[in-house]
LUMKE-395257 format. One record per atom (N, C-alpha, C): z, y, x. Coordinates in pm, whole numbers, padded with zeros to 5 digits, always signed. Example, Ala and Ser with C-alpha at 12.3 -4.5 7.8 and 13.67 -1.06 7.14 Angstrom:
BEGIN
+00780-00569+01319 +00780-00450+01230 +00780-00330+01320 +00708-00225+01285 +00714-00106+01367 +00787+00003+01290 
END
This chain:
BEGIN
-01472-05712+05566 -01451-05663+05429 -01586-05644+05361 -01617-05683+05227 -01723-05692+05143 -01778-05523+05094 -01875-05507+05132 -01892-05338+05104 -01931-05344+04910 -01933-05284+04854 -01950-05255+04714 -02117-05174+04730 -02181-05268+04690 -02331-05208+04738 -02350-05130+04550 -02256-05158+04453 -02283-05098+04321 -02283-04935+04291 -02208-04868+04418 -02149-04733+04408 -02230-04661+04479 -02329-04713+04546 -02454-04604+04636 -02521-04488+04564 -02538-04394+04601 -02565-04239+04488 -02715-04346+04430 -02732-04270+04332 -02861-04278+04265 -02978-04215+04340 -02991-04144+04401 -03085-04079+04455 -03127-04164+04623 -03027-04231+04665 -03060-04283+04737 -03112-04428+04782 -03087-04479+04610 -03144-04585+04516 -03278-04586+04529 -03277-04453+04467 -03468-04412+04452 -03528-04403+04581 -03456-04356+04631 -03583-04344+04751 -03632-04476+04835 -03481-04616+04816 -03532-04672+04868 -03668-04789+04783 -03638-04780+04651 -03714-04817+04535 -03878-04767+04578 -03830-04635+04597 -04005-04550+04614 -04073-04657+04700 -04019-04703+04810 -04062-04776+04939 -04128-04901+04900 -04071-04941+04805 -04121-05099+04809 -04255-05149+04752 -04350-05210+04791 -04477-05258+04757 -04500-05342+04638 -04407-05471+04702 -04380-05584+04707 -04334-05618+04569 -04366-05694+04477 -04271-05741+04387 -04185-05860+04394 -04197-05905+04507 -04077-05962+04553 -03998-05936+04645 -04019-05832+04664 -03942-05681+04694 -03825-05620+04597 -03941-05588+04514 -03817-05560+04353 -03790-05677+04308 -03836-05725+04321 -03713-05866+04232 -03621-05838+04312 -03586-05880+04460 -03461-05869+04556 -03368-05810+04475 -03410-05638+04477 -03379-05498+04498 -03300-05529+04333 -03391-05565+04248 -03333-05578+04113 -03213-05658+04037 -03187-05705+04147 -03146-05902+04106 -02944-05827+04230 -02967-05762+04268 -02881-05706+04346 -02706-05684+04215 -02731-05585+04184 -02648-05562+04021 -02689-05489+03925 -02623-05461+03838 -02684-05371+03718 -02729-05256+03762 -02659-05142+03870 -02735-05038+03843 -02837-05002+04001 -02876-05178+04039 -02958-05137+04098 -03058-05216+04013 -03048-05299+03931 -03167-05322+03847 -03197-05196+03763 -03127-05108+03732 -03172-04976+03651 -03247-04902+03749 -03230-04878+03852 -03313-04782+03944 -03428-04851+03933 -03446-04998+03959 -03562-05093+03956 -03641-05087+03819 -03590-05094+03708 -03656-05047+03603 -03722-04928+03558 -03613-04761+03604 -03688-04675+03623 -03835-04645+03699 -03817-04710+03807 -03925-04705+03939 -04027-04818+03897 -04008-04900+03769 -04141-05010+03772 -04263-04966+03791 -04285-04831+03730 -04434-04795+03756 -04471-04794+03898 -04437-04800+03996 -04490-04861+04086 -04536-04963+04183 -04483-05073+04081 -04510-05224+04122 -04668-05223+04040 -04711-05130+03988 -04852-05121+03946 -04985-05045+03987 -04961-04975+04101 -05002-04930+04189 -05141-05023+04227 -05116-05156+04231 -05182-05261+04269 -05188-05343+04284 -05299-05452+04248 -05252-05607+04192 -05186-05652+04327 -05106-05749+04317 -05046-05810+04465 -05132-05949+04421 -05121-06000+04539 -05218-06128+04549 -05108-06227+04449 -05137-06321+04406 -05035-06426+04375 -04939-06476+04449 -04851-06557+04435 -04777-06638+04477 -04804-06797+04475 -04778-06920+04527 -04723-07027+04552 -04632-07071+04482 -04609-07164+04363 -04568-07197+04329 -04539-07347+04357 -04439-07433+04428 -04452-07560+04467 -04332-07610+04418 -04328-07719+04380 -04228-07781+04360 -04190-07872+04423 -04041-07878+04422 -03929-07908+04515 -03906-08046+04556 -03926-08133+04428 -03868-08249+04405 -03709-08268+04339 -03656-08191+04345 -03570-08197+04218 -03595-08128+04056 -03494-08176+04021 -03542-08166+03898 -03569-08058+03832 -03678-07937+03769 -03692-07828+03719 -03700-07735+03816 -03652-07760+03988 -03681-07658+04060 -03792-07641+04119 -03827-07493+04153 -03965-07483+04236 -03942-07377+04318 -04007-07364+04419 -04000-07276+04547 -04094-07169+04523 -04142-07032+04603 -04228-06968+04577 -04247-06982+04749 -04391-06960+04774 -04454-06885+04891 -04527-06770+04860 -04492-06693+04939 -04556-06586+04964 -04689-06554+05042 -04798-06555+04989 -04910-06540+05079 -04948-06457+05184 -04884-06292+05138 -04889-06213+05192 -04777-06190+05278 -04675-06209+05356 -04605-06243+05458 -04526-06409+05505 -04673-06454+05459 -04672-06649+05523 -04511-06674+05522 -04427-06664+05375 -04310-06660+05355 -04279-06778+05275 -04179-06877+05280 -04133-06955+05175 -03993-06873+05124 -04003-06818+05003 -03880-06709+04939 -03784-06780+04931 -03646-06733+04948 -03488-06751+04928 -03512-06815+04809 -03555-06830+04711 -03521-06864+04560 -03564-07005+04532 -03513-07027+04441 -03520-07142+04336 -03566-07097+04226 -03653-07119+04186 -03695-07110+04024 -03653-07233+03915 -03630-07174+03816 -03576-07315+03758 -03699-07350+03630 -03786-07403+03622 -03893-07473+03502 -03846-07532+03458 -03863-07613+03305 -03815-07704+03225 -03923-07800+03307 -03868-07944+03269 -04004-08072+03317 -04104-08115+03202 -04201-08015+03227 -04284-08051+03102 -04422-07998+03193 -04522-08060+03132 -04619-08001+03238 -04714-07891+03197 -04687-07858+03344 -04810-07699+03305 -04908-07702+03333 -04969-07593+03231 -05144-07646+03220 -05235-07515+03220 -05148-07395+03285 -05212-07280+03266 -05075-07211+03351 -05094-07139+03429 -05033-06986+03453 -05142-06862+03426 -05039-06749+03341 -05159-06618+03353 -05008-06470+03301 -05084-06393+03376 -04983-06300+03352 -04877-06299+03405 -04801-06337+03513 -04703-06386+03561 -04629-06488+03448 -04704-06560+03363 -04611-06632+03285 -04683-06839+03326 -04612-06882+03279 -04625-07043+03280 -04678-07079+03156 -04780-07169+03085 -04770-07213+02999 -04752-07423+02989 -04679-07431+02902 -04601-07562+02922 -04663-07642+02793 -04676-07772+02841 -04696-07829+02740 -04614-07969+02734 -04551-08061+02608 -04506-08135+02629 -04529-08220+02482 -04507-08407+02466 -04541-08463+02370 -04411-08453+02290 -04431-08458+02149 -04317-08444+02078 -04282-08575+01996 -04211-08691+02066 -04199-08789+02028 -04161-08802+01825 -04091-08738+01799 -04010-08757+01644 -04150-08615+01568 -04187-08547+01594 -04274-08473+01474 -04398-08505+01522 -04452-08550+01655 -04598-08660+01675 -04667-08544+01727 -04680-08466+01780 -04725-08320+01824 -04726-08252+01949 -04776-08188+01987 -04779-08103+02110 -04700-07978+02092 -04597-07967+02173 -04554-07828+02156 -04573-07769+02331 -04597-07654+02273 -04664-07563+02386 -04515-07426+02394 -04524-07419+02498 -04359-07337+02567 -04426-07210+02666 -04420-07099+02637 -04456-06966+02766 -04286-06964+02848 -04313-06943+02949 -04217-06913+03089 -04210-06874+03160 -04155-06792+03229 -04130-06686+03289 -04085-06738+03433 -04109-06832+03472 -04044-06830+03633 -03939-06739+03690 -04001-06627+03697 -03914-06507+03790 -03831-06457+03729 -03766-06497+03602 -03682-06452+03483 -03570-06556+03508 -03642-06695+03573 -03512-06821+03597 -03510-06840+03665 -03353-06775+03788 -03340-06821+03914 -03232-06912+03930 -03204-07022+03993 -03111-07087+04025 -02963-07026+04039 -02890-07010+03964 -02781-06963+04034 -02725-06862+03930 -02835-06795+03892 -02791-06658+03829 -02876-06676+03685 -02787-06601+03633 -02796-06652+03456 -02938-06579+03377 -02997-06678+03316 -03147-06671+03287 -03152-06549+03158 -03268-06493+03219 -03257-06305+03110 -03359-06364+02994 -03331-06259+02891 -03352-06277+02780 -03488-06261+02765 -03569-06378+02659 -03708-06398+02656 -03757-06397+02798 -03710-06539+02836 -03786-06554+02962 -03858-06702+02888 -03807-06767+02802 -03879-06892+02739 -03923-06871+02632 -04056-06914+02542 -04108-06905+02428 -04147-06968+02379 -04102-07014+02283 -04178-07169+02217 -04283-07131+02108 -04425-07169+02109 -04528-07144+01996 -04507-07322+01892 -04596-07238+01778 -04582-07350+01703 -04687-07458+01757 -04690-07585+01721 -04720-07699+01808 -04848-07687+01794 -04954-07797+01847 -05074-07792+01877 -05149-07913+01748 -05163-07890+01666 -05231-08010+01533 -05309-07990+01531 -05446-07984+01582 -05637-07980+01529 -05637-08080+01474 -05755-08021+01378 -05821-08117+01310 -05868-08243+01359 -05807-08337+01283 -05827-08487+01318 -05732-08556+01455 -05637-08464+01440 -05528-08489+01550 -05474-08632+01554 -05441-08641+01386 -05345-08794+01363 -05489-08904+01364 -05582-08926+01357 -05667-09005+01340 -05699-09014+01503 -05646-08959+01625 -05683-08918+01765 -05542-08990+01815 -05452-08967+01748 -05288-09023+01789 -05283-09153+01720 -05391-09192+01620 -05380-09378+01603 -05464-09447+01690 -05566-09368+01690 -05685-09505+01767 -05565-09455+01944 -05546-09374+01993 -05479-09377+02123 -05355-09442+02113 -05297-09470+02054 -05164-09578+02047 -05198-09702+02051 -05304-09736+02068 -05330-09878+02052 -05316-09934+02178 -05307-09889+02291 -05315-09865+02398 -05197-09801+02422 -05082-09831+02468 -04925-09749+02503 -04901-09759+02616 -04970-09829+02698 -04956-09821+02872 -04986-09675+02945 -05088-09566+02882 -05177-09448+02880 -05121-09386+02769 -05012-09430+02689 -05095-09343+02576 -04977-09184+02595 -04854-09168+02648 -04800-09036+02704 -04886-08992+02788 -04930-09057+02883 -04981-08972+03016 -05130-08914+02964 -05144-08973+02845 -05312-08902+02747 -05270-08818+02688 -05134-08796+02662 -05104-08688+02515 -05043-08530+02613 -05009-08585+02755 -04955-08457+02818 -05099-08421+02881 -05232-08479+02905 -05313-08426+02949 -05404-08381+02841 -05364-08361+02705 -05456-08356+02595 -05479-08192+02619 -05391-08144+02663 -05448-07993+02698 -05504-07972+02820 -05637-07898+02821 -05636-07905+03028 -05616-07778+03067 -05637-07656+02974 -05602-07496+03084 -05578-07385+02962 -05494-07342+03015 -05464-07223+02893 -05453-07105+02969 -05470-06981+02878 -05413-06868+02917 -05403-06724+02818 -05337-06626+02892 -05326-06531+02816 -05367-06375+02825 -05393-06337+02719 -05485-06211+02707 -05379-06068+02735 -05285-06094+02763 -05127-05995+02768 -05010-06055+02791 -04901-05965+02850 -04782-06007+02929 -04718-06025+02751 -04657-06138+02696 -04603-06189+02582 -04498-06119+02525 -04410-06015+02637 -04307-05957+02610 -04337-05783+02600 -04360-05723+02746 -04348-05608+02738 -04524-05562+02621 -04590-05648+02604 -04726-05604+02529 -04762-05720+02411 -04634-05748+02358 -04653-05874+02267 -04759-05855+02141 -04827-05717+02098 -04927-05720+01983 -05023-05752+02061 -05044-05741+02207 -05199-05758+02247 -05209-05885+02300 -05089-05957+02271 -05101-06128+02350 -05125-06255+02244 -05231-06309+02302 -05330-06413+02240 -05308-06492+02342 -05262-06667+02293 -05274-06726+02400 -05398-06870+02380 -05472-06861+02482 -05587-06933+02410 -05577-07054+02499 -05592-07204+02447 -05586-07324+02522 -05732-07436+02513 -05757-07504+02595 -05890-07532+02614 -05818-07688+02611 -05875-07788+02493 -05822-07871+02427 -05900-07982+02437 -05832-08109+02415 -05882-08253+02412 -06004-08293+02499 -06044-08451+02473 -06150-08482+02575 -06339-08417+02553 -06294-08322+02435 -06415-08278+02384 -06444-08133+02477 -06295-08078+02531 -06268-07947+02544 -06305-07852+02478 -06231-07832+02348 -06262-07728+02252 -06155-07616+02282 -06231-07515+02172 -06092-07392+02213 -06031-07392+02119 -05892-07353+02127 -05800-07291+01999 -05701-07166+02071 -05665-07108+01964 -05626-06975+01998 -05479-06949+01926 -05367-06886+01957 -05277-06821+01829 -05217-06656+01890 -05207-06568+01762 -05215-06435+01821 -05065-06417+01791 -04963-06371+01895 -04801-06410+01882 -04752-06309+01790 -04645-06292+01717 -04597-06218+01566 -04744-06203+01481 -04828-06262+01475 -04890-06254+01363 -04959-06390+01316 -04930-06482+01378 -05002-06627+01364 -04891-06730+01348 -04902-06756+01271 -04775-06911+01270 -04876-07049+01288 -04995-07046+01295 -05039-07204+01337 -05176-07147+01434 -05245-07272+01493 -05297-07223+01583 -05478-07225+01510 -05552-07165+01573 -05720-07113+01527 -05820-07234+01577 -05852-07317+01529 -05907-07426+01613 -06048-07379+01579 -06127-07351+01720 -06236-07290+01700 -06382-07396+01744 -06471-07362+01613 -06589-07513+01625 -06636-07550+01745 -06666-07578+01772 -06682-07669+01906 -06869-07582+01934 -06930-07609+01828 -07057-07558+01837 -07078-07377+01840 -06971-07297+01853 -06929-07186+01876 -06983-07087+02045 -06974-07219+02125 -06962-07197+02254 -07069-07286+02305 -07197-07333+02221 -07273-07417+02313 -07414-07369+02264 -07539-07325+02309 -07646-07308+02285 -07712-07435+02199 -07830-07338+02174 -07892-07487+02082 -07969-07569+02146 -07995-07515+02275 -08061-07541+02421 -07984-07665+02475 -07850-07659+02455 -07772-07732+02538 -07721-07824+02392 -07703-07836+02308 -07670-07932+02155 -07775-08032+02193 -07928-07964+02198 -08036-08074+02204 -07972-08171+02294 -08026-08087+02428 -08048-08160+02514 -07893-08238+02593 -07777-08189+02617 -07700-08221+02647 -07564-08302+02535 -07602-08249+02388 -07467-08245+02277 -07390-08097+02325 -07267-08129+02267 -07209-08008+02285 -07098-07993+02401 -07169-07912+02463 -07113-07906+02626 -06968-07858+02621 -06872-07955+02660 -06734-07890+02680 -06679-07787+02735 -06629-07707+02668 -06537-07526+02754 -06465-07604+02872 -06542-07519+02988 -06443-07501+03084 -06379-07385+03145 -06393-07294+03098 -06316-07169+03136 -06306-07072+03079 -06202-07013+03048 -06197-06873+02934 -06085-06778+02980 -06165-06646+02994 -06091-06549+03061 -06095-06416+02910 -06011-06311+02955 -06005-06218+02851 -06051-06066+02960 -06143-06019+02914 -06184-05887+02981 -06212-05775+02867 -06124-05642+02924 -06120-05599+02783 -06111-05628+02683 -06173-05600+02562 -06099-05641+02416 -06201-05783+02382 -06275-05838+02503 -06315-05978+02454 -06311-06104+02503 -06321-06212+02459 -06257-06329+02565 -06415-06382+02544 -06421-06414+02697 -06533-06476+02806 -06508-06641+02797 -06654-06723+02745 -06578-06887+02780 -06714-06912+02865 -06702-07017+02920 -06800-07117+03003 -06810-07292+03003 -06872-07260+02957 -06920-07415+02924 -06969-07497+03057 -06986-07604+03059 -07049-07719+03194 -07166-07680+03191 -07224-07622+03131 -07369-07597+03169 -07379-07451+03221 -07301-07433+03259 -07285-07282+03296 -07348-07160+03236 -07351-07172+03075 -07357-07097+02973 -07237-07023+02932 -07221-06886+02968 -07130-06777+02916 -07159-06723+02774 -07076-06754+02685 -07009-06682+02583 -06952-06530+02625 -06945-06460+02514 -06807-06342+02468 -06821-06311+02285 -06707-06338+02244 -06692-06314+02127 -06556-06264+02112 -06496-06191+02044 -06409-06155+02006 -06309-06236+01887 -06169-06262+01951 -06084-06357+01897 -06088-06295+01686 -06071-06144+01645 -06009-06108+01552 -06154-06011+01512 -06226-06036+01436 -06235-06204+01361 -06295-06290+01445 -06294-06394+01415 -06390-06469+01527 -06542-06450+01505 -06616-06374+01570 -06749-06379+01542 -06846-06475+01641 -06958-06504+01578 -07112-06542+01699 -07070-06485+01816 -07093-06601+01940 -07080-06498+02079 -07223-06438+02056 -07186-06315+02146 -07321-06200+02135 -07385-06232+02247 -07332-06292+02376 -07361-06294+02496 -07432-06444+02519 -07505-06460+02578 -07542-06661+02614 -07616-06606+02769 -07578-06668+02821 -07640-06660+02986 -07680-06819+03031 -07862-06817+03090 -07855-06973+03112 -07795-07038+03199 -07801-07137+03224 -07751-07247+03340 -07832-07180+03482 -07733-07200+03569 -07802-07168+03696 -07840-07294+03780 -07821-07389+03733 -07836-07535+03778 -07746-07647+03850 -07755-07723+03837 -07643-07806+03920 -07690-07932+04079 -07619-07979+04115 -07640-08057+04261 -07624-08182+04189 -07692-08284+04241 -07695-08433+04238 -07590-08509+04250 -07516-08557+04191 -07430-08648+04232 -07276-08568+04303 -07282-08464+04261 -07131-08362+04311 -07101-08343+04185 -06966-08351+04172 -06862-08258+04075 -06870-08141+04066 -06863-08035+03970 -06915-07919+03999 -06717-07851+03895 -06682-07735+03904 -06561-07759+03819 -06597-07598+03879 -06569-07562+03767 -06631-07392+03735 -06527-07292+03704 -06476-07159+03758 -06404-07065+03722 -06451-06934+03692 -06410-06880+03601 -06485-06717+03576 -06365-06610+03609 -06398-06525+03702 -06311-06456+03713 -06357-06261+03701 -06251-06225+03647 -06269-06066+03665 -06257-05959+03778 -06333-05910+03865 -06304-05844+03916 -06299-05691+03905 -06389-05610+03806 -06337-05521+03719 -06424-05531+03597 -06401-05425+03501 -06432-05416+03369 -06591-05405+03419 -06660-05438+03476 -06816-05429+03527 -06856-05557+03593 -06758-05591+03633 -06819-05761+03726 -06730-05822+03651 -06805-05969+03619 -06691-06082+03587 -06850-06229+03688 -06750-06263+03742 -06781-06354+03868 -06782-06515+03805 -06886-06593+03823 -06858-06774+03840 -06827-06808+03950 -06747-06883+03992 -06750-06950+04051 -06761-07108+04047 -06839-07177+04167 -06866-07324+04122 -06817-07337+04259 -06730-07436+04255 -06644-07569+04318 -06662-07682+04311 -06737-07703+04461 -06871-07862+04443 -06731-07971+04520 -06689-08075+04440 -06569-08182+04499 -06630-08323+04470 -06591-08363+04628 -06627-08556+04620 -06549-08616+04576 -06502-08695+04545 -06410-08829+04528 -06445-08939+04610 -06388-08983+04721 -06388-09073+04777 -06263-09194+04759 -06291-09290+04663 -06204-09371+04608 -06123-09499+04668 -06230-09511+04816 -06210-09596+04892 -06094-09567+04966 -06065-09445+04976 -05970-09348+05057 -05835-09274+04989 -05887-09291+04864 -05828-09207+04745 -05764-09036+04806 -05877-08991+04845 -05874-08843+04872 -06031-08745+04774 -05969-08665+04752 -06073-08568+04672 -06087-08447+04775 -06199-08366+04771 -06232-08308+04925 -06331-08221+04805 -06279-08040+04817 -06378-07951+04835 -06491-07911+04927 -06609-07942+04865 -06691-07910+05023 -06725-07793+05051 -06765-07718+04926 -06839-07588+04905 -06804-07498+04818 -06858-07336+04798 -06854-07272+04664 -06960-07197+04666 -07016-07168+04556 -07123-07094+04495 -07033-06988+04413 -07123-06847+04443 -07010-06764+04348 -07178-06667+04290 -07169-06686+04142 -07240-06587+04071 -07205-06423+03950 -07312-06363+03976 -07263-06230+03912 -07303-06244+03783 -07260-06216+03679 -07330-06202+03546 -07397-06036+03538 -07528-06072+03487 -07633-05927+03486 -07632-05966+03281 -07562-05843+03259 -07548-05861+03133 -07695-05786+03063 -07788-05701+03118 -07840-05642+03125 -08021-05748+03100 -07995-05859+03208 -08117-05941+03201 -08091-06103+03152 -07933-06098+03105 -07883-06192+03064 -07887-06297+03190 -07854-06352+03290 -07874-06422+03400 -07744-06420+03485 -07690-06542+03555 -07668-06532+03665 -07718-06468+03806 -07709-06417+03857 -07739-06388+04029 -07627-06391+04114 -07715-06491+04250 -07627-06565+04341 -07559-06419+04409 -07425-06448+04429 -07396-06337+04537 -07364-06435+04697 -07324-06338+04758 -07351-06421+04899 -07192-06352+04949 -07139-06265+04914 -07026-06216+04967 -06924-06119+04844 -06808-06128+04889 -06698-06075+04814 -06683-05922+04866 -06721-05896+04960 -06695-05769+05036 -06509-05772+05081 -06485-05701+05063 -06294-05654+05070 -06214-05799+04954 -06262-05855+04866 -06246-05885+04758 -06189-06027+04787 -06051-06091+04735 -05968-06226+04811 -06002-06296+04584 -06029-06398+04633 -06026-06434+04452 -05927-06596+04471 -05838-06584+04402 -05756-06724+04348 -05799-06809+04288 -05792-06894+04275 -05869-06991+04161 -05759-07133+04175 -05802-07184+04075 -05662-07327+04024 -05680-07316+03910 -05540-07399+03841 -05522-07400+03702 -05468-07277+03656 -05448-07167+03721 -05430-07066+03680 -05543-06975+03572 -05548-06857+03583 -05600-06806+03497 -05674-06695+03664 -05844-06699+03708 -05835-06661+03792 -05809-06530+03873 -05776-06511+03950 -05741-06388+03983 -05781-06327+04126 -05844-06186+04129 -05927-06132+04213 -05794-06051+04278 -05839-05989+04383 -05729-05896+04517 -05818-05839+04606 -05794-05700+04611 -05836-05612+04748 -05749-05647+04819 -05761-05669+04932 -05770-05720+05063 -05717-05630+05107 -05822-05506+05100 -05760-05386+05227 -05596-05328+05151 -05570-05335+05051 -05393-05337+05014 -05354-05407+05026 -05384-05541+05106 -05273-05607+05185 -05369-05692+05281 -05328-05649+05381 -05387-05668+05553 -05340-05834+05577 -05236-05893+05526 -05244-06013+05535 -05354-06113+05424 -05345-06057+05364 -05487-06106+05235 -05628-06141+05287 -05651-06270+05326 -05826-06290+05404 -05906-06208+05317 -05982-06114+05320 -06104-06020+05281 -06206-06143+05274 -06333-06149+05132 -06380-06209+05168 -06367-06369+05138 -06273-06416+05099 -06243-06551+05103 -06192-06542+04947 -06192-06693+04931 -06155-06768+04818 -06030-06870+04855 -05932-06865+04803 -05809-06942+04815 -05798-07051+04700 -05779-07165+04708 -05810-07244+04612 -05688-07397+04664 -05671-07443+04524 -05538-07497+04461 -05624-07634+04407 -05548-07733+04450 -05571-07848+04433 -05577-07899+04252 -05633-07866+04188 -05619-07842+04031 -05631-07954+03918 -05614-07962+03844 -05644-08080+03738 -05836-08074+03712 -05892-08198+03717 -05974-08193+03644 -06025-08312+03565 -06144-08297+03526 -06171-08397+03450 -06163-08570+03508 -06195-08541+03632 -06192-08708+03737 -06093-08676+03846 -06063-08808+03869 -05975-08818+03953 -05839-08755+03965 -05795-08745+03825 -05668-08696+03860 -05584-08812+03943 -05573-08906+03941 -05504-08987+04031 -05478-08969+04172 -05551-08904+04222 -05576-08858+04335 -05446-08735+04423 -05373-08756+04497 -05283-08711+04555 -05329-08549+04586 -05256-08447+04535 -05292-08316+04511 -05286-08239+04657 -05388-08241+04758 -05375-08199+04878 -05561-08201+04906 -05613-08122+04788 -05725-08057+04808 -05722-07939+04793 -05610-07842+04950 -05645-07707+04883 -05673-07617+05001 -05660-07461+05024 -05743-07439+05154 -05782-07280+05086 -05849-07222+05202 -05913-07119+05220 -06072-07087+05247 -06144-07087+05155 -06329-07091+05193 -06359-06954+05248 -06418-06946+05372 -06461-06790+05436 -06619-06784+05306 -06641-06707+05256 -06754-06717+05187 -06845-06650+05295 -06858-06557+05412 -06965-06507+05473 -07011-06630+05588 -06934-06762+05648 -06973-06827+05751 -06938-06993+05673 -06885-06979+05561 -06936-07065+05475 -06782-07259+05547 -06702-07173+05591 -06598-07228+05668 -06460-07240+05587 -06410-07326+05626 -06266-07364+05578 -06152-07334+05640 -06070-07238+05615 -05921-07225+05694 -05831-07287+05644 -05696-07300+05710 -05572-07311+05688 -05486-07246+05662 -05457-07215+05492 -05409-07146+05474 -05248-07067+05443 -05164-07228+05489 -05028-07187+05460 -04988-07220+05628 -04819-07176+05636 -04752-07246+05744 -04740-07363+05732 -04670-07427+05827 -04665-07617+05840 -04539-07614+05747 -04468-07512+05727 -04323-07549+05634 -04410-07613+05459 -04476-07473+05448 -04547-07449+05290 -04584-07571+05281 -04711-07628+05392 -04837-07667+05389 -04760-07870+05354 -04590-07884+05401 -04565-07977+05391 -04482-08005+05279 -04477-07887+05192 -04366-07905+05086 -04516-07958+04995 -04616-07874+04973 -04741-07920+04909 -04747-08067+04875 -04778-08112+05007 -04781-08239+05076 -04712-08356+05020 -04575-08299+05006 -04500-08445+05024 -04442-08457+04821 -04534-08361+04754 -04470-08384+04608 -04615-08385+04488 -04591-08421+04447 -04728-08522+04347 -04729-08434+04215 -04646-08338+04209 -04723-08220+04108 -04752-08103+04162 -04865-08086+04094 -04974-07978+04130 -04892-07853+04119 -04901-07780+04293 -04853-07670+04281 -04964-07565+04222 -04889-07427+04179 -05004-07297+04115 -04989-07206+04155 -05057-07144+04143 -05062-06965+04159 -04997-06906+04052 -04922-06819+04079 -04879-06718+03965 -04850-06583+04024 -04890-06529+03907 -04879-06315+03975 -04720-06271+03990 -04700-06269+04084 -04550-06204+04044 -04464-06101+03994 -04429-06106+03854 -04362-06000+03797 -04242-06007+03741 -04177-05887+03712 -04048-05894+03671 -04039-05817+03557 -03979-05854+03480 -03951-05811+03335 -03833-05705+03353 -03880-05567+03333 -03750-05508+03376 -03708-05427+03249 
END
């Protein structure tokens, strides 16, 4: 006989709510019925206690579904997530950002998503999808004639016309403080739109984000990474020149930090990440391409501190307790010692889009010890083969629930 798990006292709801760490814990706990998603909503403040490491996001091979792994108990989760098929070009905030070509208005429209809001099976909650208005910069249609001339490339150019986006706030529960900013075309420029108060998007000059150091001598070095810390968003250019300027209004970045230099003949593909309102971290990710083989291979990482103080990079040599994510995500740092399965110390890293070699079969990903300068293995053989055997790039995403 089926027990009625809906009628359990309230108090004994809570206590088991108090218990849980995990936010895929409370999802379970939440996803159960209505009034155990109410106990779950009361009790959210403690799914904030502390960042949980990310999740695994892989996809399935059918259509719109994706699996989650769990890092922190080497878990592939019960669930199905359901994505639209459009490709993503950014996770941040526990959200997806989507981009897709818009055959009949000629345009990019860009979609926020909620993963953990769409499970297979069970009926998708409200504002878990968001559609922004489409993506038109300047000189867009004069970019969509000379590329049509050419129609063998010319979709698979218009879904990669975005390469990484992300966001400054969760879109729903903090929608005045969410800005979602996307790092654009083969120039990599930025544009920005701020949600209920922007109906088109901020296409910001290109010469905004590049020294006059680097105009001379290089032209204008393409954005590769833009994070939001406190009330200002952080970009990085290929020359490993840091910006911060503030989106509202857009002013002069105040900040310019020089190049710390680069290696001969390596790919270098750069992430900035926060680890608190006092450190914000580079990281550089040195990758071969071996074409003969058609495999792409991380060899190394360099991770630097910004000294806002002497304006400079300085090399660090260790994370201490400190686990950092990196991919097409938006990057993301983790104490370690709140979760004992979390490598201390290490960098976890996601086979990602970049500028070369995307052709290349997405099974460059892994665990770097940063103190012995070594490579682990970082999923089970289940995870490590779902990766494996499917040709879109799995991601990281934070796991949360909209309660």
């Amino acid at each position: 006989m089926d027990r009625d798990w809906s009628n359990l006292p309230k108090h004994l709801l809570d206590s088991v709510a108090e218990r849980l760490l995990l936010p895929s814990d409370y999802m379970r706990f939440s996803l159960v019925c209505m009034s155990w998603y109410s106990v779950a909503k009361d009790n959210k403040s403690k799914r904030h206690r502390m960042a949980p490491p990310p999740m695994l996001l892989i996809y399935t091979g059918e259509e719109d579904l994706w699996k989650l792994y769990n890092t922190v108990d080497n878990k592939i989760l019960d669930l199905q997530l359901q994505v639209p098929n459009k490709r993503i070009c950014g996770s941040s905030k526990g959200w997806l950002i989507l981009v897709d070509w818009n055959f009949v208005d000629k345009n990019l429209g860009v979609t926020l998503v909620n993963p953990f809001l769409r499970v297979k099976g069970r009926r998708e909650k409200e504002n878990s999808l968001i559609r922004l208005p489409p993506l038109t910069p300047p000189g867009w249609r004069k970019w969509v004639r000379v590329r049509r001339r050419n129609r063998d490339d010319w979709v698979e150019r218009c879904q990669y016309y975005v390469h990484k986006a992300t966001l400054s706030a969760d879109p729903v529960s903090n929608a005045n403080d969410c800005i979602v900013v996307v790092i654009y075309e083969e120039r990599l420029r930025l544009a920005f739109i701020r949600l209920g108060k922007d109906t088109t998007w901020t296409y910001v000059d290109e010469k905004v984000c590049t020294s006059v150091r680097s105009r001379v001598v290089n032209g204008c070095c393409g954005i590769e990474e833009v994070a939001r810390v406190e009330d200002k968003f952080y970009v990085l250019n290929h020359a490993s020149e840091l910006f911060a300027f503030e989106v509202t209004p857009l002013c002069n970045p105040d900040v310019e930090l020089a190049s710390c230099g680069l290696e001969a003949e390596v790919f270098i593909k750069r992430y900035l990440v926060e680890v608190n309102e006092n450190v914000i971290l580079m990281v550089q990710r040195y990758i071969q391409f071996d074409r003969t083989v058609g495999k792409r291979e991380t060899r190394k990482f360099r991770i630097f501190e910004v000294n806002f103080d002497k304006c400079e990079w300085i090399e660090k040599h260790t994370l201490g307790d400190v686990a950092l994510f990196v991919g097409d995500n938006s990057s993301v740092s983790v104490s370690a010692l709140n979760f004992p399965s979390c490598q201390p110390n290490c960098i976890y890293f996601n086979h990602d889009r970049s500028r070369m070699g995307c052709e290349f079969p997405p099974h460059d990903f892994g665990v770097y010890n940063v103190e012995n300068q070594s490579f682990l293995q970082p999923y089970t053989t289940h995870a490590q083969s779902l990766v494996e055997m499917t040709d879109r790039l799995p991601i990281w995403v934070v796991p949360t629930i909209q309660l």
